[in-house]
C-alpha positions in Angstrom: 0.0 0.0 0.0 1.4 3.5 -0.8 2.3 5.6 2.6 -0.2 8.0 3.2 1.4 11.1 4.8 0.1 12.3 8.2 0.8 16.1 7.5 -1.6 18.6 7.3 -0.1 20.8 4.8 0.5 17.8 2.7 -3.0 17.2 2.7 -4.1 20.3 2.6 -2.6 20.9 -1.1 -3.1 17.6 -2.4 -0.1 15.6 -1.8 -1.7 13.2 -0.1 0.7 10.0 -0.6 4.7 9.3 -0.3 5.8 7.3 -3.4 8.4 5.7 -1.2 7.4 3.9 2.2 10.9 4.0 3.8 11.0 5.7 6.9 12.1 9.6 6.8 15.1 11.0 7.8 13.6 14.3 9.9 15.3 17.1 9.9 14.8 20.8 8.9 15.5 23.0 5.7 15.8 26.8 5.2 17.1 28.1 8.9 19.3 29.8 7.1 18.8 31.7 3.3 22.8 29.9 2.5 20.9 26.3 3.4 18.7 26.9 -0.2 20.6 27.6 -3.0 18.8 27.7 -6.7 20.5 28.2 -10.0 19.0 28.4 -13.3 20.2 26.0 -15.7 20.0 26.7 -19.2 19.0 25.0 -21.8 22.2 24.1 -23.1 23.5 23.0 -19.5 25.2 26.0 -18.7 24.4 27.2 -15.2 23.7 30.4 -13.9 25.9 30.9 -11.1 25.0 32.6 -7.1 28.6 34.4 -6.0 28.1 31.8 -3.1 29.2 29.0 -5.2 31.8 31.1 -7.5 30.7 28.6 -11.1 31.6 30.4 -14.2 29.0 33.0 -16.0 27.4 31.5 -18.5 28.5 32.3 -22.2 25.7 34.1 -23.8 26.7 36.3 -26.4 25.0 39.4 -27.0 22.9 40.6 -30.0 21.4 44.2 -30.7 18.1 44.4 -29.8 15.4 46.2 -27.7 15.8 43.6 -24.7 18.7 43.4 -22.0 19.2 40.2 -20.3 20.3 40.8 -16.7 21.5 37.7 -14.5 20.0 38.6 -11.1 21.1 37.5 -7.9 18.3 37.3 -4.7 17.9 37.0 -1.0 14.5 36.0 0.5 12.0 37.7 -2.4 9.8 36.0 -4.2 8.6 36.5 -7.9 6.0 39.2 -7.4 8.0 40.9 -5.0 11.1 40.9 -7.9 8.5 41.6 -10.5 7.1 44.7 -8.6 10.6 45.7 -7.3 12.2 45.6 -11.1 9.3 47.7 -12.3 9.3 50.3 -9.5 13.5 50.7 -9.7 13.6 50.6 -13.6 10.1 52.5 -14.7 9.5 49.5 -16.8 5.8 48.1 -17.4 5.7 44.3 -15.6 4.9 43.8 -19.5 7.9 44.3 -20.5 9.7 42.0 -17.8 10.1 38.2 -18.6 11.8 35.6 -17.0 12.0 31.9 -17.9 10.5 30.4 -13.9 9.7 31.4 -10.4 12.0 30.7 -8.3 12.4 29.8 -4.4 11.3 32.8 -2.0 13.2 31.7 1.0 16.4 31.0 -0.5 19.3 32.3 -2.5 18.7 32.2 -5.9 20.1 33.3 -9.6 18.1 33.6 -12.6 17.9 35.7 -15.7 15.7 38.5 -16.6 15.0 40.2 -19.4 13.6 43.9 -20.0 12.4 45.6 -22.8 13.3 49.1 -23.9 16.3 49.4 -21.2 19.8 49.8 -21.8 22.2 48.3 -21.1 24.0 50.6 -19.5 20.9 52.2 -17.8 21.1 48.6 -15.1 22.1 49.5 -11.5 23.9 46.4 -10.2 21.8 46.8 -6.7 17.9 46.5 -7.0 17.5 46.5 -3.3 19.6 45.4 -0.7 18.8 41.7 -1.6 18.8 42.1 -5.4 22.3 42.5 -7.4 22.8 42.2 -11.1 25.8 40.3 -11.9 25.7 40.6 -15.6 23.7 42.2 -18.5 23.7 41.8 -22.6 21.9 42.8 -25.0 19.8 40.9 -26.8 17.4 41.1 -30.1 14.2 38.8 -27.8 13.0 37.9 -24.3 14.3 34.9 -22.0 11.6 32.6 -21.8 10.9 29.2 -20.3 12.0 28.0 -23.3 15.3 29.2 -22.6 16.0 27.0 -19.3 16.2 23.3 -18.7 15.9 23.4 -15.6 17.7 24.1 -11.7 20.6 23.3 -10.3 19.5 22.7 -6.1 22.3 22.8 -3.3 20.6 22.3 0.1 21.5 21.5 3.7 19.1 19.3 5.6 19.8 20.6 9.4 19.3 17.7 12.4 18.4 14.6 10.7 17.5 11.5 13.0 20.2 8.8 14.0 19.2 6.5 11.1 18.9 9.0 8.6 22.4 7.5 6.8 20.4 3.9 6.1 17.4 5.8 5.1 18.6 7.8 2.8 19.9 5.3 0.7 16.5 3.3 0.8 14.7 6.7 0.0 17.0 7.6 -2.9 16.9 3.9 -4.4 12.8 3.5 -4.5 12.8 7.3 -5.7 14.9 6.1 -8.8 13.0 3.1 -8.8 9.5 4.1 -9.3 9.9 7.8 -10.3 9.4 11.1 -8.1 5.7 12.0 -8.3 5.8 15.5 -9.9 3.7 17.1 -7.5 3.5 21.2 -7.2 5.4 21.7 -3.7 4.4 24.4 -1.0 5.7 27.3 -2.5 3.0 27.3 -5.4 0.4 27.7 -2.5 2.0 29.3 0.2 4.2 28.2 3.0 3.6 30.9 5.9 -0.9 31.2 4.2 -1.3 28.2 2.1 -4.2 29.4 0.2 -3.6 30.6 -3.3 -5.4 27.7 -4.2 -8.2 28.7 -2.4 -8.0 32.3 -3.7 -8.0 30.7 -7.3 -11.0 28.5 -6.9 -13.1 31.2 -5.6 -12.3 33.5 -8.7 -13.1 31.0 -11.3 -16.4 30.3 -9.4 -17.3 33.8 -9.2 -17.3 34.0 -5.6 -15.2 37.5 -5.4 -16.4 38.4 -1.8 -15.1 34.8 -0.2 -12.4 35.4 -2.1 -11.1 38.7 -0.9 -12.1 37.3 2.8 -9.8 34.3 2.2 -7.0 36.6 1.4 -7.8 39.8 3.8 -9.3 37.7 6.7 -8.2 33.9 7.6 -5.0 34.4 9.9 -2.9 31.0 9.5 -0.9 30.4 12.6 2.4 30.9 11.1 2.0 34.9 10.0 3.3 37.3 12.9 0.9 38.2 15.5 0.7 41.4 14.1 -0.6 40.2 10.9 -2.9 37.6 12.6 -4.5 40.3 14.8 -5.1 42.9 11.9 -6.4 39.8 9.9 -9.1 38.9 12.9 -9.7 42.8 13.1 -11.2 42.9 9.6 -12.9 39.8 9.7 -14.8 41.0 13.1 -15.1 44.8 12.1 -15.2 44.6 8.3 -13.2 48.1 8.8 -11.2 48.6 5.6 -10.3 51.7 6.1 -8.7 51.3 9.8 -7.1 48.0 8.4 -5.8 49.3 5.5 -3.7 51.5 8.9 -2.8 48.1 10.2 -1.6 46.2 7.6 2.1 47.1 7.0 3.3 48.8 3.6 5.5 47.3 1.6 5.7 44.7 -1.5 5.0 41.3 0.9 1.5 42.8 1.5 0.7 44.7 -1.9 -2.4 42.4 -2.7 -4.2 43.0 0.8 -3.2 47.1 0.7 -4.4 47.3 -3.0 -8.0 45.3 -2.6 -8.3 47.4 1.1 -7.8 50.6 -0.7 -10.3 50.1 -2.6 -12.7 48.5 -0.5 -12.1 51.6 2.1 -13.8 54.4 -0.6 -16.3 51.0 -2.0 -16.8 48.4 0.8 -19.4 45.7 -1.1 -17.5 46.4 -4.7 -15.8 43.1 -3.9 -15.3 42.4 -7.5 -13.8 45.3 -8.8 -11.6 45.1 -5.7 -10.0 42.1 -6.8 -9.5 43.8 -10.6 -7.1 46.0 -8.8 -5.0 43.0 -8.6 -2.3 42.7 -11.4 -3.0 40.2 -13.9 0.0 38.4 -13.3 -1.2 37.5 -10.0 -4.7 36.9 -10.3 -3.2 34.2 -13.1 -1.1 32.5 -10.2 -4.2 32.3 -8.1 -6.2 30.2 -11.1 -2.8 28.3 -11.6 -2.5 27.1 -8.1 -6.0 26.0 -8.3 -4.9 24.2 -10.8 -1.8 23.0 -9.4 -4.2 21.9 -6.9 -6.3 19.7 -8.6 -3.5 18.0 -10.4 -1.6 16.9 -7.3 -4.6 15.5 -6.5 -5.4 13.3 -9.1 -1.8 12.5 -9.3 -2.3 11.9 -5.3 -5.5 9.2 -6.2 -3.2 7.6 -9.4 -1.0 6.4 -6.3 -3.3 5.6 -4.1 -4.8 3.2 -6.3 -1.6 1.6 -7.0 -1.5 2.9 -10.8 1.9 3.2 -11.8 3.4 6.5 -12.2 6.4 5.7 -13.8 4.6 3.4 -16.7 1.6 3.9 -18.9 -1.4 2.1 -18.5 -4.1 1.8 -21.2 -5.7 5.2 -21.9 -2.9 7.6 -20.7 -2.0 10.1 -22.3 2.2 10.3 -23.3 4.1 12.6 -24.6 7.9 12.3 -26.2 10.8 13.6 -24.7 14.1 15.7 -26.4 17.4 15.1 -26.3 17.7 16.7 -23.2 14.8 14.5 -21.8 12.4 17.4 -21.8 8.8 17.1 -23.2 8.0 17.6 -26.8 4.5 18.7 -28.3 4.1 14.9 -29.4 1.5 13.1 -27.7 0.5 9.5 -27.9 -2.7 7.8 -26.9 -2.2 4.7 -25.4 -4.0 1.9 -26.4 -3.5 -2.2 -25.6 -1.9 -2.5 -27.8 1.0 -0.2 -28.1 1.1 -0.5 -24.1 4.2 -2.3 -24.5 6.1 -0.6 -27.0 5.4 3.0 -25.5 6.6 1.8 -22.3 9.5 0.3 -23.8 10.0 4.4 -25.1 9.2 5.5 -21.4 12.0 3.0 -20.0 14.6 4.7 -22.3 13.6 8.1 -21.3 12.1 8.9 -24.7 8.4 9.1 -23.6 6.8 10.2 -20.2 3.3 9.4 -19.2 1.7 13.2 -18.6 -2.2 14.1 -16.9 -4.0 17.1 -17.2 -3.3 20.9 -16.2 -6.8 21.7 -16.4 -7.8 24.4 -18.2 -10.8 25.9 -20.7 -9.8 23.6 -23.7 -9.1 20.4 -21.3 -10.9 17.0 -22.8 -10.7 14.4 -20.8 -10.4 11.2 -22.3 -11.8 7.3 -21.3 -9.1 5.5 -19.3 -8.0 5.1 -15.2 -6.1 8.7 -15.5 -9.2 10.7 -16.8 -11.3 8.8 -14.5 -9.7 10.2 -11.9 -9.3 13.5 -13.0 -13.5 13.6 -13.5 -14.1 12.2 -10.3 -11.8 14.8 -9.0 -13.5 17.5 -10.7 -17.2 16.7 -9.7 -15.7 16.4 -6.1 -14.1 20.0 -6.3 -17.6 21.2 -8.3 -15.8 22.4 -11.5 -15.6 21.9 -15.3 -12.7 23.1 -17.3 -14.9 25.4 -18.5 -14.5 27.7 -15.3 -11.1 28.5 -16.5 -12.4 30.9 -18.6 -13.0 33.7 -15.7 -16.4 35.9 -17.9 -16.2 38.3 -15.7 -12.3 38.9 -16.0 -12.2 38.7 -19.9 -8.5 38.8 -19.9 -8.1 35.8 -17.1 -8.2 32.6 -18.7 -6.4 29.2 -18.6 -5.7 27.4 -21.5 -4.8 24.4 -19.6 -2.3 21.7 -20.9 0.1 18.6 -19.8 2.4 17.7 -16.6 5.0 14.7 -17.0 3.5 12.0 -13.8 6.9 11.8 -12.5 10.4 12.6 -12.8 14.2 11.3 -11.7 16.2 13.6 -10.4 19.9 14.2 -11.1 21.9 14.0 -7.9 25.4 15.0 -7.7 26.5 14.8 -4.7 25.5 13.8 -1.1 26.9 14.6 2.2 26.9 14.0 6.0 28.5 16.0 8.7 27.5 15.2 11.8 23.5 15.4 11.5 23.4 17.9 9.2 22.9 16.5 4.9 23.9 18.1 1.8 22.8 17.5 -1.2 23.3 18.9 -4.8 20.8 17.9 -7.3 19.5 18.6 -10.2 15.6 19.0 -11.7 13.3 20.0 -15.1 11.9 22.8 -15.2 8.6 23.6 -13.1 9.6 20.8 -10.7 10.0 21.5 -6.9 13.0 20.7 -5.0 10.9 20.6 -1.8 8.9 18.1 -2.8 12.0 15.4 -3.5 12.6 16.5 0.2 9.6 16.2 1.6 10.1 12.3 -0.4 13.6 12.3 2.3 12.6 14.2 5.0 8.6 12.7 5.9 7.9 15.9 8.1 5.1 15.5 10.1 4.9 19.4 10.3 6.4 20.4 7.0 5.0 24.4 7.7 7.6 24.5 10.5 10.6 22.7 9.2 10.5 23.6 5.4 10.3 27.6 6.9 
């Protein structure tokens, strides 16, 4: 039987199942921003270096153009923090900024970004005190996703249990084994308030008012007292204008100041109130939903004992590149190509994928779409919903996720109790949750924080 984890969080965003049953090896990430390192690895394998761990630049070679490519260094922001940060210090539309992923908020991290109609020699090399620029070309397009492979993880696992060395190996060899479910980690909902998910299925069912309550009012035990007490104020006063006093400036709280703002002058105008949200974020709202509802029917694939590292009759497939990243080529699976399609999966040509539901989502007959209709009726959705009317511009196309992946690990370490590892994933996979694989927290919003 799959182990079922016993973590709320887990639950609580649809990772409901370990995909090994060895025991954990405890332990706790992030107490310092040095114990999460991220670099962006390109597409051709080069790496985009933090000055912590002194790798080459990269070799890009600039072309004229209206775009500058900056490598950007940062300390503890996350992606809407950088977004709103770069357009602020730059007077550049958030339009105009690109970058190829998110990455890790509470953690060093290196990237590249790329601006339109900026200079090159217009780039301060300090954002903010925990944003540097360590290099800038010119270039004739934007950095994409396209443009990555990937990124380069070296972590520190602090206090792991006395048989952590044994279980580590067990971990790592049943990881390998049957594949690393590709679930979206805590980050895409929220480690301190867990509930862009919950933000995102409220829009898409038109629910605007329990929406804006779910972001201005429900206090999670991990937020400052501060914030919990000014969250409880609002909820029991429905004071906007006072609250709007209590809730501290600054980009961490943008999306409570802006929807109080204008609550304070229109307090039922709960829809236009969540308009005053950039796009960009509302759009990470519906994706977490989406997120959501992908880990879990990935979640109910394993806890039926469906393989996720082999295709069954009815799956969907899709090829893989050189580089072992998906391809637009999809395969049906029928009985009788079962076996040959799996032989492509066991040479890493081929992946089995499930939905990222969106508007133009079909779900096809099979155990995988099964599940992902049973999950919809439960969640009271249709793919339809993805298509926000009343926001014309926010709508999800939907599309494919690979079912699992393997990482690339590089190098493991123990000193003492503390384990480091450097490893290596595809792009728009989670290190946190290969960790969470390692680690089994039973309180995973305490020591992933």
């Amino acid at each position: 039987m799959p182990l079922l984890s016993k973590a709320w969080l887990d639950r609580h965003v649809g990772m409901n199942y370990y995909i090994s049953d060895c025991e954990g090896i405890g332990g706790r990430v992030k107490q310092s921003l040095e114990d999460f390192i991220v670099e962006e690895v390109l597409i051709d394998g080069q790496v985009v270096p933090t000055s912590l761990t002194q790798k080459p630049m990269p070799k890009i070679i600039s072309k004229p153009g209206p775009w500058t490519w900056m490598i950007i260094e940062k300390r503890g922001i996350d992606a809407i923090t950088l977004l709103l940060i770069l357009s602020k210090r730059l007077g550049i539309d958030a339009r105009d900024i690109s970058f190829g992923g998110l990455k890790d908020a509470l953690a060093i991290t290196s990237q590249v970004v790329s601006v339109r109609g900026l200079s090159i020699n217009n780039v301060p090399r300090e954002l903010s005190k925990n944003i540097r620029v360590l290099e800038v070309f010119s270039m004739d397009r934007a950095f994409t996703t396209r443009d990555i492979w990937g990124n380069e993880f070296t972590v520190r696992v602090r206090g792991i249990n006395e048989a952590g060395r044994d279980n580590i190996t067990c971990i790592i060899n049943q990881v390998m084994e049957r594949g690393l479910p590709t679930y979206y980690g805590y980050q895409r909902f929220g480690l301190k308030r867990p509930n862009s998910h919950i933000i995102g299925k409220y829009i898409i069912l038109g629910k605007f008012e329990e929406a804006i309550n779910e972001l201005l009012t429900h206090a999670y035990p991990t937020e400052p007292p501060r914030i919990r007490e000014a969250r409880e104020f609002i909820a029991r006063t429905g004071n906007y204008a006072k609250a709007l006093e209590l809730i501290p400036r600054g980009y961490r709280y943008y999306p409570e100041r802006a929807v109080l703002r204008h609550l304070s002058s229109n307090p039922r105008d709960f829809g236009n109130a969540i308009r005053k949200l950039p796009h960009e974020l509302l759009t990470i709202y519906i994706e977490a939903y989406q997120s959501y509802i992908f880990n879990l029917a990935l979640s109910e694939r394993i806890g039926r004992n469906l393989p996720i590292n082999m295709a069954v009759q009815g799956d969907m497939v899709v090829l893989l590149d050189e580089r072992g990243l998906p391809t637009r080529h999809m395969i049906h699976v029928n009985e009788a190509m079962t076996n040959k399609v799996n032989e492509l999966v066991k040479r890493s040509r081929a992946i089995p994928v499930a939905h990222l539901v969106g508007y133009s989502t079909k779900l096809l007959p099979g155990p995988q779409g099964d599940i992902e209709l049973e999950v919809l009726r439960r969640e009271g959705v249709d793919p339809s919903m993805f298509r926000v009317k009343s926001i014309p511009r926010l709508l999800i196309r939907g599309g494919y996720r690979p079912l699992f992946i393997r990482p690339s690990i590089f190098n493991i370490s123990i000193s003492g109790n503390d384990l480091t590892l450097v490893f290596r994933l595809p792009r728009g996979n989670y290190a946190t949750v290969f960790l969470r694989e390692l680690m089994k927290s039973g309180q995973p919003e305490v020591d992933f924080t």
